[in-house]
N, C-alpha and C positions, 0 to 999 in steps of 0.2 A: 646239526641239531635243529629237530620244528622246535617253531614258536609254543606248541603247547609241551614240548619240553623245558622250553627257556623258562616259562610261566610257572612251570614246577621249580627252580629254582630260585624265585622270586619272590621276597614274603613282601605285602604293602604295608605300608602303615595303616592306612584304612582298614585293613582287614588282621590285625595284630587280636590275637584271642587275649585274655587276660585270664589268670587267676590271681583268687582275693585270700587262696587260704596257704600262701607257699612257704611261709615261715612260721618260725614259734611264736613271734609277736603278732600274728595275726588277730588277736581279740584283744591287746595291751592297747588301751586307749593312749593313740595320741599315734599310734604304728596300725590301727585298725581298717584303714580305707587304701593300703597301697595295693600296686596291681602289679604282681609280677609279670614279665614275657620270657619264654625259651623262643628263639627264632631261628638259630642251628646250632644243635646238640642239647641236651637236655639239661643243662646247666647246673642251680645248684639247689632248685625246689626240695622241699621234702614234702612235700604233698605230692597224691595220686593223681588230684584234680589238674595239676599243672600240662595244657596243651603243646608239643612241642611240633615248631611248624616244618624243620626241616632234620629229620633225624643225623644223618650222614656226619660227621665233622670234621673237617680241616686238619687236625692237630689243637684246634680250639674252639670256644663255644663263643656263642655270639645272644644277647638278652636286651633286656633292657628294662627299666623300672618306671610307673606313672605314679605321679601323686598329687593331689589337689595340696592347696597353699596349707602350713603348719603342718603336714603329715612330715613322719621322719620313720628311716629306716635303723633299726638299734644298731649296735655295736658287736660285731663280729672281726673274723677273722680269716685270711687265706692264708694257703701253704703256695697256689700260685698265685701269678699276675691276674689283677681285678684295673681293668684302664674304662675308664668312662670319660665320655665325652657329652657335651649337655646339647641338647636337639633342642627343647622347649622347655622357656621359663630362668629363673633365678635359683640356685641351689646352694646350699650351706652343704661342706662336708666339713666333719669334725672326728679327731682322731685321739687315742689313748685311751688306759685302763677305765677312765672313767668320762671318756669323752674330752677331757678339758686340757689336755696338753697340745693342741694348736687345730686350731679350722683356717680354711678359705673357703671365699665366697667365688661362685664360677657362674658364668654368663654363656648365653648361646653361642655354642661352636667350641670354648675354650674344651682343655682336654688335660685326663688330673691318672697319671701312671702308679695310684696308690702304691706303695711299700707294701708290700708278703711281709704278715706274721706282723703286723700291728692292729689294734681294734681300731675299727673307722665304722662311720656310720654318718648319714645324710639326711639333710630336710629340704623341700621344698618353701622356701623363705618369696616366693615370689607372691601375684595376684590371682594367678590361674593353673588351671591341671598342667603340670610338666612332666617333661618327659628326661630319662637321660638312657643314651645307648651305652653297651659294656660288652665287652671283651672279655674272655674268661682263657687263663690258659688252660692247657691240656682237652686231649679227648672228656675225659671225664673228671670235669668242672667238680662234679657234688662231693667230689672224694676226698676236703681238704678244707672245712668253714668248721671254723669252732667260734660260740657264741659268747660273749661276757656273761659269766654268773650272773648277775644280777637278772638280766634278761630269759633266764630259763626259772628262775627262780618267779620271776613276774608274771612269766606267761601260763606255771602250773594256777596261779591264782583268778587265771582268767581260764580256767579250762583245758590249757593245750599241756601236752606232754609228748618230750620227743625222746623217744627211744633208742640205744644204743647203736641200732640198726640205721640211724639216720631219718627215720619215718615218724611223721607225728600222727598221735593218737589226739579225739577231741572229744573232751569227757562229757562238754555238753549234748554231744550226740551217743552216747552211752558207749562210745569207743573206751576199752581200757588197755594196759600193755599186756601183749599174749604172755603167758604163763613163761614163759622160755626167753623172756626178752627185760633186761633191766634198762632204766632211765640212763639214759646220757649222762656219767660221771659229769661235777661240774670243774673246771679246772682247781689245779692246786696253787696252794701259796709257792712251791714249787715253781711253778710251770707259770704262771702268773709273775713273778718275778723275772723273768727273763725274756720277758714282750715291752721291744722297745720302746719310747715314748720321746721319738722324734721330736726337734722343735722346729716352728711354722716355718723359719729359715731356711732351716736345710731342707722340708718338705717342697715347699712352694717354689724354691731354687732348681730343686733338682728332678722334682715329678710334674710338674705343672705349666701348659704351653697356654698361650692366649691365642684367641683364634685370629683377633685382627694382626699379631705379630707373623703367624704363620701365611695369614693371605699375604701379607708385602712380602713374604720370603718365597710364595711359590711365583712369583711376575715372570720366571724364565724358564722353570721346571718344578716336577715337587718336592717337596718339604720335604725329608725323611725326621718324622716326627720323635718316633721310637722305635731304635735296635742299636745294632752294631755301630758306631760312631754318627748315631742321628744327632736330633737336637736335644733329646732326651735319652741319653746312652744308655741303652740297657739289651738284653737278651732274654727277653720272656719266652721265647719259642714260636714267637710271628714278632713281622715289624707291622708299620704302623706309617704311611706316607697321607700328609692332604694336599690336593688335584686342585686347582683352581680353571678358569677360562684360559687365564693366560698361562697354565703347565701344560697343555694337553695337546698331543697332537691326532688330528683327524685319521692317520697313518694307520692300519691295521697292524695289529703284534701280539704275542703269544707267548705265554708264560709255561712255562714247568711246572711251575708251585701254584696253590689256591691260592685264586685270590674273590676279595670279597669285597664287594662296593656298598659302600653306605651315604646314603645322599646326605647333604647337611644345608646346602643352600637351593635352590633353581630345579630346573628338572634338565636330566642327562638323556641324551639318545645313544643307546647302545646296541650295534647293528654287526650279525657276524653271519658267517655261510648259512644261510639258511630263514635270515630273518630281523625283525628291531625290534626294540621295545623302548618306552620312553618311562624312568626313573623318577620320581619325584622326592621332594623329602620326605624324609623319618623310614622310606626303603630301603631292603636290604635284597643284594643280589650278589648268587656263589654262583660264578664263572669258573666252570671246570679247567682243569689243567692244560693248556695246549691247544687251547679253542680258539682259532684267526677270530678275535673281534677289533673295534671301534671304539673310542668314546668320545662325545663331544657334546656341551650344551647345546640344547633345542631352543631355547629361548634366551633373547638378551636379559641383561642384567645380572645382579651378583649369583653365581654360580659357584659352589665347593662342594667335595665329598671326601668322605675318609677312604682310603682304601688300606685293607689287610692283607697280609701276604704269607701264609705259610714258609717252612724254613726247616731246617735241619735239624736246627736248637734244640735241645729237651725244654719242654715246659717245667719251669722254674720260679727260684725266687726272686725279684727284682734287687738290682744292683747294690741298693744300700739295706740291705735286710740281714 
């Protein structure tokens, strides 16, 4: 593999496109300045505008969300695994029918394996633009978010309208639904009734890793953070390991499965037949299957990354769902 192949599968942070119109709260003040990212596979936009940087996917989509301080993402829902991990800044997630049946607050690096099939939704609670990376299962991400009533019912009064088709129309661009296409049913009392509402206990216990717990646990090898008997027991359809300085060996090796590196501290050199490249954070890089490569910090000091791992597994629902 050249280097100007490596580069094609390398998305920077520095160079992360944004879109401002990917949801239905896109004009609902208070949800009006977030900036979606697709970074591999197309995630779970429903706008046209949404750039996506690396079409191909693993068996899952990879994104990520910015927000300047008090911006909040509303309350929705998956059918798979949604795992965020915080890059930049201070985040509030909060969760249930109406928001209020339990949040925690997560800090740089920590890492929060949300429940399938509960409304959750996030604010940026810190002082500056943050950032948080996420994981999506399956090939195709879009095909599984359903929104809280209230939040479709808020966004027709700001203009948007999103159609059964999963696509929003935006009335103050004289967009209206095609003749052939009705509004997105909003859930029923039915179907609303039977969306858990977890307490912070069993959330926070059983979906939510701290970063500085996981750096002392990687001092000899990595962490296996989330799958099959990790730290966070589940089978979304990838696992979910963090790399520290002291897990990692110089050693070339080669995987079967994608794997996918996400830088979270330092900058990484990663050197295989053909070539290197050096990683920094808020990067993401999809190392093809079976590729002899390296990895090893380039520079002293604190150094970590997430890495993903594609897997057998069907993409699915998280453990306690």
């Amino acid at each position: 593999m050249t280097p100007q192949e490596m580069d094609q599968r390398i998305v920077r942070y520095g160079e992360l496109k944004p879109c401002k119109t990917a949801f239905i709260d896109a004009h609902t003040p208070g949800s009006d300045q977030k900036e979606n990212f697709t970074i591999i596979g197309g995630g779970v936009s429903e706008s046209p505008d949404q750039h996506v940087h690396i079409k191909e996917t693993p068996g899952f989509n990879i994104g990520a969300a910015g927000q300047p301080p008090k911006c909040r993402n509303s309350l929705h829902t998956h059918t798979t695994a949604e795992v965020f991990f915080v890059l930049k800044g201070r985040w509030r997630f909060f969760w249930g029918r109406w928001g209020d049946a339990g949040e925690v607050v997560l800090e740089e690096g920590d890492i929060f394996n949300i429940p399938t099939g509960v409304f959750r939704g996030f604010e940026n609670i810190g002082t500056d633009y943050g950032m948080i990376m996420a994981v999506l299962g399956g090939d195709d991400a879009g095909g599984g978010v359903d929104w809280a009533p209230q939040v479709i019912e808020d966004a027709s009064g700001h203009g948007l309208v999103l159609g059964e088709n999963g696509k929003l129309y935006d009335t103050k661009k004289g967009q209206n639904l095609p003749d052939d296409i009705k509004p997105m049913p909003l859930m029923t009392k039915e179907e609303l009734a039977k969306i858990p509402e977890p307490s912070t206990q069993d959330v926070v216990r059983d979906f939510v890793a701290r970063y500085w717990d996981l750096m002392a646990l990687s001092d000899k090898q990595p962490v296996k953070v989330i799958g099959d008997g990790a730290l966070l027991q589940d089978k979304p359809g990838f696992d979910i390991e963090l790399l520290s300085r002291h897990s990692i060996s110089t050693e070339r090796y080669a995987l079967e499965n994608h794997e996918i590196l996400m830088i979270m501290r330092g900058h990484w050199k990663l050197t295989w037949d053909g070539g290197e490249s050096i990683l920094a954070p808020g990067d993401t890089c999809a190392v093809p299957p079976n590729l002899s490569h390296s990895l090893e910090p380039s520079m002293s000091g604190e150094a970590s990354l997430y890495r993903i791992l594609s897997n057998d597994d069907p993409a699915g629902a998280t453990q306690a769902a």
